[in-house]
C-alpha positions as CSV (number, residue, x, y, z in Angstrom):
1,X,32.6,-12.4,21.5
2,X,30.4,-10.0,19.7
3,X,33.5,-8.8,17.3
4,X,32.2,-8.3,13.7
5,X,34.2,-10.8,12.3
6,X,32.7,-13.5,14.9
7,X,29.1,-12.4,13.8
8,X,29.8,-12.3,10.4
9,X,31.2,-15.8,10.1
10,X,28.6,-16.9,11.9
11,X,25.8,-15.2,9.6
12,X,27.7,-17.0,6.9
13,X,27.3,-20.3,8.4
14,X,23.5,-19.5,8.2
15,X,23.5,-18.6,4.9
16,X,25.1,-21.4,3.3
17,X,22.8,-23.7,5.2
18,X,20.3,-22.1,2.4
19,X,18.4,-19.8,5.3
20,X,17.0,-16.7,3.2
21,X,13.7,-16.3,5.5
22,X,15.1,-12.9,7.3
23,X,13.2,-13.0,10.6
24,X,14.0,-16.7,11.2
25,X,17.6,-16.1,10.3
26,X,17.8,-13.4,12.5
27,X,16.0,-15.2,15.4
28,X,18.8,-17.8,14.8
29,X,21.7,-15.7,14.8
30,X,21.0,-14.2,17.9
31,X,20.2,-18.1,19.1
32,X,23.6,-19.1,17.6
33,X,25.5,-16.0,19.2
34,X,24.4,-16.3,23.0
35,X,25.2,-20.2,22.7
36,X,28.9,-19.4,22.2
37,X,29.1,-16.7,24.4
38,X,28.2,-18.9,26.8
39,X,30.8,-21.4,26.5
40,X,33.2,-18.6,26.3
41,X,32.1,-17.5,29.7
42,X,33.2,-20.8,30.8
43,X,36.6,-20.3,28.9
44,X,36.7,-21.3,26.3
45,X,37.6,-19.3,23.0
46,X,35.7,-19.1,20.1
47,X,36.8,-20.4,17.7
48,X,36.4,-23.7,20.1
49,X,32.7,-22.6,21.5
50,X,32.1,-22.3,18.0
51,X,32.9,-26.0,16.5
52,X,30.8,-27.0,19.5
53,X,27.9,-25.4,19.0
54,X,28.3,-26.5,15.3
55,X,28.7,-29.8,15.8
56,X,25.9,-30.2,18.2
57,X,23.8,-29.5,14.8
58,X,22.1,-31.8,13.2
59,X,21.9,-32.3,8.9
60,X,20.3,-29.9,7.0
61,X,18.4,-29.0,10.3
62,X,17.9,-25.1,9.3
63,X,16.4,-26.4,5.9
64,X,14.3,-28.2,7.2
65,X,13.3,-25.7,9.7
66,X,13.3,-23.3,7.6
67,X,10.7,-24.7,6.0
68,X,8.0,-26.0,8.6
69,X,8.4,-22.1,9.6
70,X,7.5,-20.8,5.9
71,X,4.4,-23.4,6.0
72,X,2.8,-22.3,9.2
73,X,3.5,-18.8,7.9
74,X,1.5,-19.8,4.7
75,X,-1.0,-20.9,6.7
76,X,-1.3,-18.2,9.1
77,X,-1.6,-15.8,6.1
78,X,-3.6,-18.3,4.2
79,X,-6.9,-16.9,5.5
80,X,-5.7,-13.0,4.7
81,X,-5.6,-14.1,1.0
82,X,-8.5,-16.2,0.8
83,X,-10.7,-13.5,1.9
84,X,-8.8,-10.5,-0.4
85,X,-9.6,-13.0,-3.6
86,X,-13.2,-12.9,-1.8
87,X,-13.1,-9.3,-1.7
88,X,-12.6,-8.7,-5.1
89,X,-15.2,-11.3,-6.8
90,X,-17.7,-9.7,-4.4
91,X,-17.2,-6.2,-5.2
92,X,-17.3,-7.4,-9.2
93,X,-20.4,-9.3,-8.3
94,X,-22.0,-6.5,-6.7
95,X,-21.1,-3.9,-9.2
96,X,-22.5,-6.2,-12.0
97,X,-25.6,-6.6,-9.8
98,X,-26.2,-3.3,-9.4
99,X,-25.9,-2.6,-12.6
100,X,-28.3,-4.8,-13.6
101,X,-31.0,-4.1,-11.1
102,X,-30.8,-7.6,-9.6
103,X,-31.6,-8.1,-5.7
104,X,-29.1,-8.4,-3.3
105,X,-26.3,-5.8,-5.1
106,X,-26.1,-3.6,-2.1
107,X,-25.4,-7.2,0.2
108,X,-22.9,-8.0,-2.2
109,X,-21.2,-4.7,-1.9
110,X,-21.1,-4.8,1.7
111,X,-20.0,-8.4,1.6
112,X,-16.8,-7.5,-0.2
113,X,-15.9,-4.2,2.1
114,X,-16.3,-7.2,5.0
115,X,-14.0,-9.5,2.9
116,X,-11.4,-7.1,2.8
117,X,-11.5,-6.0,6.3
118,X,-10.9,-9.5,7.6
119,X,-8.3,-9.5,5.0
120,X,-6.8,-6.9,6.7
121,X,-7.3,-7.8,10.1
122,X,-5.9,-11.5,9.0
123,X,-2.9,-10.5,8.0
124,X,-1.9,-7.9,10.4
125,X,-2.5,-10.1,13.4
126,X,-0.8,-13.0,12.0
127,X,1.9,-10.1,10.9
128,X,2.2,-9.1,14.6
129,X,2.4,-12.7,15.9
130,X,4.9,-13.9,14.0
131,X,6.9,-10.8,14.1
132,X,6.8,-9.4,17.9
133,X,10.4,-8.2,17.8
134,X,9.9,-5.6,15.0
135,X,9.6,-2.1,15.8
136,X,6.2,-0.3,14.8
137,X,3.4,-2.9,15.4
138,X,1.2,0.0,17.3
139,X,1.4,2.0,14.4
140,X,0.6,-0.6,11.7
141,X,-2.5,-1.3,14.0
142,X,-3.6,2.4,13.9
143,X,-3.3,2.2,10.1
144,X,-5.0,-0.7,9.6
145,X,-7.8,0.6,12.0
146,X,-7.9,3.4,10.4
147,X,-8.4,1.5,6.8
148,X,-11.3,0.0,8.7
149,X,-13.2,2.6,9.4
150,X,-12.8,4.6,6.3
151,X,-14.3,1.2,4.8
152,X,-17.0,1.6,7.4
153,X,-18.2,4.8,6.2
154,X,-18.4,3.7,2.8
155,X,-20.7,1.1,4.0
156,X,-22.6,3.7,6.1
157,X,-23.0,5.6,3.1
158,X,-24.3,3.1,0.4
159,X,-26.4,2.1,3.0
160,X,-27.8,5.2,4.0
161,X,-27.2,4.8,7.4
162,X,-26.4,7.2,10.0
163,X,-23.0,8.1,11.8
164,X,-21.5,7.9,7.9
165,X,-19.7,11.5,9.4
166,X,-18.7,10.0,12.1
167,X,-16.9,7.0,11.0
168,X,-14.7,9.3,8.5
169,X,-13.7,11.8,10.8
170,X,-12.5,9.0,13.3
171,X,-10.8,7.0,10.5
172,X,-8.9,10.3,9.1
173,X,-8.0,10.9,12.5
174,X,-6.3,7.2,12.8
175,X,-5.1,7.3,9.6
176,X,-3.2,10.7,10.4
177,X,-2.1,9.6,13.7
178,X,-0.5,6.4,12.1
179,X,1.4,9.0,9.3
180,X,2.9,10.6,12.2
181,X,3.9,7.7,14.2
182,X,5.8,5.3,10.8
183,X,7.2,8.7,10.3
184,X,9.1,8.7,13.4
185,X,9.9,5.3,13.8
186,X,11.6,5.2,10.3
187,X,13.7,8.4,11.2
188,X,14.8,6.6,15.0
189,X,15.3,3.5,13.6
190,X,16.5,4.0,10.3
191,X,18.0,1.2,8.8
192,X,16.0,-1.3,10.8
193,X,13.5,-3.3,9.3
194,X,10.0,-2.4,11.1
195,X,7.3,-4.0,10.7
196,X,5.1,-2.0,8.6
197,X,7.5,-1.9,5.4
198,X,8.0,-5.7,5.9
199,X,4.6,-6.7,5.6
200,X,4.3,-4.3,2.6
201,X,7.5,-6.4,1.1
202,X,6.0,-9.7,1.4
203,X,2.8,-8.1,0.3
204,X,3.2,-5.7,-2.3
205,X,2.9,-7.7,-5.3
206,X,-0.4,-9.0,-4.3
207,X,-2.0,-5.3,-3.2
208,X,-0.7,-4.4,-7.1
209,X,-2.2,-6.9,-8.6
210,X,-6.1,-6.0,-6.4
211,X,-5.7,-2.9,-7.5
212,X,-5.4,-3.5,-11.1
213,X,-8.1,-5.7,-10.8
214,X,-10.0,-2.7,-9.2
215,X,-9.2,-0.2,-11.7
216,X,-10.3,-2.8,-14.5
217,X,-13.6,-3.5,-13.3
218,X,-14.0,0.8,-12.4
219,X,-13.4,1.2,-15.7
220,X,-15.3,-1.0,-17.2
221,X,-18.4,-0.1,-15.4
222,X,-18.0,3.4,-16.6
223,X,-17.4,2.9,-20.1
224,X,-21.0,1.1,-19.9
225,X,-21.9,4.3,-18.1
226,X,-20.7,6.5,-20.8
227,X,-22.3,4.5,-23.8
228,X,-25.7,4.2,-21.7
229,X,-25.7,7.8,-21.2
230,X,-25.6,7.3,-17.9
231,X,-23.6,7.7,-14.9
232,X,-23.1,4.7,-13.0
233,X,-22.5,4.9,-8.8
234,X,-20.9,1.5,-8.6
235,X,-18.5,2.2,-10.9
236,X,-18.0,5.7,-8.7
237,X,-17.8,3.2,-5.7
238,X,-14.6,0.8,-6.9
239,X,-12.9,3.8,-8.6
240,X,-12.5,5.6,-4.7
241,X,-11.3,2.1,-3.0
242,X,-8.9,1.8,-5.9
243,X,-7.6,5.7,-5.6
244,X,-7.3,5.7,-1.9
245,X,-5.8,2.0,-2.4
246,X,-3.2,3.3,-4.5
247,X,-2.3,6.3,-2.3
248,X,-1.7,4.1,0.8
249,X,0.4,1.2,-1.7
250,X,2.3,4.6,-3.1
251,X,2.8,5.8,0.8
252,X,4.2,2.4,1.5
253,X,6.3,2.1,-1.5
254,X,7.8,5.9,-0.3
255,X,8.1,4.4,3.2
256,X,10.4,1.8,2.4
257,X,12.2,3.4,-0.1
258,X,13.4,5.7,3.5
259,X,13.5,2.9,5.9
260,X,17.3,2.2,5.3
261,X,18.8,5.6,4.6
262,X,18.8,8.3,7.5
263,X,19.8,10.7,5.7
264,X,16.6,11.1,3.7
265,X,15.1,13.5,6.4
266,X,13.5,16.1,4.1
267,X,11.9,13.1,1.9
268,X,10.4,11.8,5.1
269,X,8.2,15.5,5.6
270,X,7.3,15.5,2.3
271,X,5.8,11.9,2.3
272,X,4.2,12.9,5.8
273,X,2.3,15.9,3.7
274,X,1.4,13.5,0.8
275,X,-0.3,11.2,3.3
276,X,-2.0,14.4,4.9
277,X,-2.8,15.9,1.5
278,X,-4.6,12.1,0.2
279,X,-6.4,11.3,3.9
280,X,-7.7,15.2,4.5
281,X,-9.8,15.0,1.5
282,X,-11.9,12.0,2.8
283,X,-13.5,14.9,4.9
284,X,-15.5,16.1,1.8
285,X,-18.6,17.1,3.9
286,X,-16.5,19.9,6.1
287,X,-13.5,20.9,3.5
288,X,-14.6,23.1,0.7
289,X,-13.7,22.0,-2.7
290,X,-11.1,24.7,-3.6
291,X,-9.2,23.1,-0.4
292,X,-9.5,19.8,-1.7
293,X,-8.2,20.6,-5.0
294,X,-5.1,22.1,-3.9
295,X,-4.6,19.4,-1.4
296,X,-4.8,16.9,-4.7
297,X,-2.7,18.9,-6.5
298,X,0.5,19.2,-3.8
299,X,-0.1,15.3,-3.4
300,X,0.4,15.1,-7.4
301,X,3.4,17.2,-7.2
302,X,5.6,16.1,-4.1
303,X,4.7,12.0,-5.1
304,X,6.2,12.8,-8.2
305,X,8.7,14.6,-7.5
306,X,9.3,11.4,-4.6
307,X,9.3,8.8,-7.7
308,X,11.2,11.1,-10.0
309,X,14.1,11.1,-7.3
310,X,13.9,7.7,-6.8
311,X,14.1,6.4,-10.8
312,X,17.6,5.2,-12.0
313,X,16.6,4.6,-15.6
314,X,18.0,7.3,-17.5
315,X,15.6,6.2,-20.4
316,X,11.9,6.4,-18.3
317,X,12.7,9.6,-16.4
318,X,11.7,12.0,-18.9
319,X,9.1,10.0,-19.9
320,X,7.4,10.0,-16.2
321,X,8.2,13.6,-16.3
322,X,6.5,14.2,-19.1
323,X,3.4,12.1,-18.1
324,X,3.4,13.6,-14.3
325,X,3.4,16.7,-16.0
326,X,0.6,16.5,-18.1
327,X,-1.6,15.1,-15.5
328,X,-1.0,17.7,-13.3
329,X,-1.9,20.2,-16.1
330,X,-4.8,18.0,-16.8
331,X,-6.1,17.8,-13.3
332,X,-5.8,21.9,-12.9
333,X,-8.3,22.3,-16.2
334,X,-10.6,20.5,-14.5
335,X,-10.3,21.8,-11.3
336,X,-11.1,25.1,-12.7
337,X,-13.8,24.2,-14.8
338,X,-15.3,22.6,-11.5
339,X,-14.7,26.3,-10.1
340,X,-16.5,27.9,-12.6
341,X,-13.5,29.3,-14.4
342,X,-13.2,27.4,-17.1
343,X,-16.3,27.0,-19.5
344,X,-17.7,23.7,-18.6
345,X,-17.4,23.1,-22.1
346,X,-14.0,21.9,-21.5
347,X,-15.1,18.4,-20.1
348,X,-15.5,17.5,-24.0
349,X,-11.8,18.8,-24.2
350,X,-10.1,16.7,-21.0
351,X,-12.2,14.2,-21.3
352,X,-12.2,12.9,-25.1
353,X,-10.7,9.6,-26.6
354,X,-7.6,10.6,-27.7
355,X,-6.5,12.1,-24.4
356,X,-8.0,8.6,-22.4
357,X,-5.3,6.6,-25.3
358,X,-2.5,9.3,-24.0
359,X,-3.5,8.3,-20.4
360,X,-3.5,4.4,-21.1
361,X,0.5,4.7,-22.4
362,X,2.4,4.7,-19.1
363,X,0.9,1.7,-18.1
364,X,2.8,0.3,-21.0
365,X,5.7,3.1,-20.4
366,X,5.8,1.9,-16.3
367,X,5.0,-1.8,-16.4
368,X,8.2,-2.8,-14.7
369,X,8.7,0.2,-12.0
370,X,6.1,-0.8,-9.3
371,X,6.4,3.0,-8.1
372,X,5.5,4.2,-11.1
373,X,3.1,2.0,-11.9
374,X,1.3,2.6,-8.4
375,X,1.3,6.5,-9.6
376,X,-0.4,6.0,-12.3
377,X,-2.9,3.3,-11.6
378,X,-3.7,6.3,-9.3
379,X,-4.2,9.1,-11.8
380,X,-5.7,6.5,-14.2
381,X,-8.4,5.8,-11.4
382,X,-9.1,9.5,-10.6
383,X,-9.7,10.3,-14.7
384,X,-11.6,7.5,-15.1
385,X,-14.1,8.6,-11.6
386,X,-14.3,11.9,-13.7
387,X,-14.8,10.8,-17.2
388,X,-18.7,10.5,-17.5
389,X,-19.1,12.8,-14.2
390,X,-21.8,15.3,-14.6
391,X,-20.5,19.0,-14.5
């Protein structure tokens, strides 16, 4: 039976019975399908197999299952977005805290890197439970682990504690392992849906809308910093989370950009070095700084040029062009003044007022490309950690 007219008429059954959850409508189809087939086995044809099985269904019975499926899904992932709102009023808490000199800052700081690993944990589980049949569960795992970790050495750090070295080299590890591993399943099963990308889709709105958050609170803080004449850790702190935030949402967006299209081969290498080029860096204590800058700077140019090939207004391209470009020329001035080649009098130059306003337009510019957007919410972050930085 499994012609491609068969399927499709009986895919558009399902649809106009109003089914637009994929997974459930795929679940269904391949119900639907081996029910016929096996009346055909029996002989009969299908066009006959096929008004039986239809009319052995009851009224609006997909709709209805359509949606008790949707509400245990909303409650499943209920707790994953209970605990990433938790995350972020703890991590504002904390940072105000801190900044005031009140007790309990550093538990409150801790408190939210807990939130968000639950968060994390939450939805991933629930992701894989609901989802066994999609391909790259293990590898979505060995990201998330890896998230966890990095998250753990942060802690390790404010804290003081030891086995801070530890923690990061493991997490980079994981984190790398994972690159390699969605890399391979997107190029043997491209055009599939794996799991991975589908959790980003159902999640991505919500991740942009944290890390706005997070970049408004890192900024904030450090605009206090600078008029205080001081420089303010906790700001330092939410700045990092939001840059290494972005990089995995941008890595993600790249992902699925690739999932569907085999013949994007070359684009799926130079994602895999943009993930290595924003995870190697984490290693600050063993890589010199001169490494780490040119690692910054090939992830600057290859995500760019990423976006840039994936932008179909004609009107915004130049205009991320242009903006790509001057960070890029921006983030080389400072990575030589950090080097010593540059006069360090050249902070009061890249970092001034008028070129923080030129940095604010492509939010405006980007507000409706979400892979844009994610770029620069990056870039904004990293000029922000290095606005009131001491040289």
């Amino acid at each position: 039976m499994r012609t491609k007219l068969d399927i499709e008429e009986i895919e558009l059954f399902l649809d106009r019975q109003g089914l637009s959850f994929k997974p459930l409508k795929a679940e269904l189809l391949d119900h639907l399908i081996s029910d016929v087939e096996s009346r055909m086995r029996y002989g009969e044809t299908f066009e006959i197999a096929w008004n039986q099985v239809k009319g052995e269904i009851p009224s609006n019975h997909f709709k209805i299952l359509q949606q008790q499926t949707m509400e245990t899904i909303d409650t499943r992932f209920r707790i994953s977005r209970i605990f990433s709102n938790l995350f972020l009023a703890l991590m504002i808490m904390g940072s105000f805290f801190k900044f005031m000199h009140l007790p309990g800052a550093g538990i409150l700081l801790i408190s939210s890197f807990i939130a968000l690993a639950i968060s994390l944990l939450s939805g991933s589980l629930s992701g894989l439970i609901i989802n066994r049949g999609k391909q790259g569960g293990i590898w979505l795992v060995t990201l998330v682990l890896g998230v966890l970790l990095l998250l753990t050495a942060y802690c390790f750090r404010i804290l003081h504690l030891p086995g801070a070295e530890l923690a990061a080299i493991v997490s980079v590890g994981l984190l790398l392992v994972s690159v390699l591993g969605i890399t391979i399943i997107i190029r043997r099963h491209s055009g599939e849906e794996n799991l991975l990308t589908f959790l980003h889709e159902k999640y991505a709105s919500s991740i942009q809308r944290a890390l706005v958050v997070l970049l408004s609170v890192g900024v904030l803080f450090k605009i206090v910093a600078a008029a205080k004449g001081s420089d303010f850790f906790v700001g330092d702190v939410t700045l990092i989370l939001l840059i290494y935030g972005a990089g995995i949402q941008l890595l993600l967006f790249l992902w699925r950009a690739m999932a569907g299209n085999i013949q994007q081969s070359q684009n799926m290498v130079l994602t895999a070095i943009c993930a290595i080029c924003l995870f190697l860096p984490i290693l600050n204590f063993y890589i010199p700084f001169a490494p780490r800058m040119v690692m910054a700077f090939t992830f600057y140019i290859l995500s760019g040029y990423l976006i840039y090939q994936r932008v179909d207004n004609v009107t915004i391209r130049p205009w991320f062009l242009l903006f790509a470009g001057l960070n890029i020329v921006h983030f080389m001035g400072w990575s030589l003044m950090k080097m010593e080649v540059l006069p360090g009098d050249v902070q009061n130059i890249l970092y001034s007022i008028p070129v923080a306003i030129i940095f604010v337009v492509p939010f405006w510019l980007f507000r409706k490309n979400k892979l844009m957007l994610t770029y620069w919410v990056l870039v904004f972050g990293a000029f922000a950690l290095q606005f009131t930085q001491n040289i």
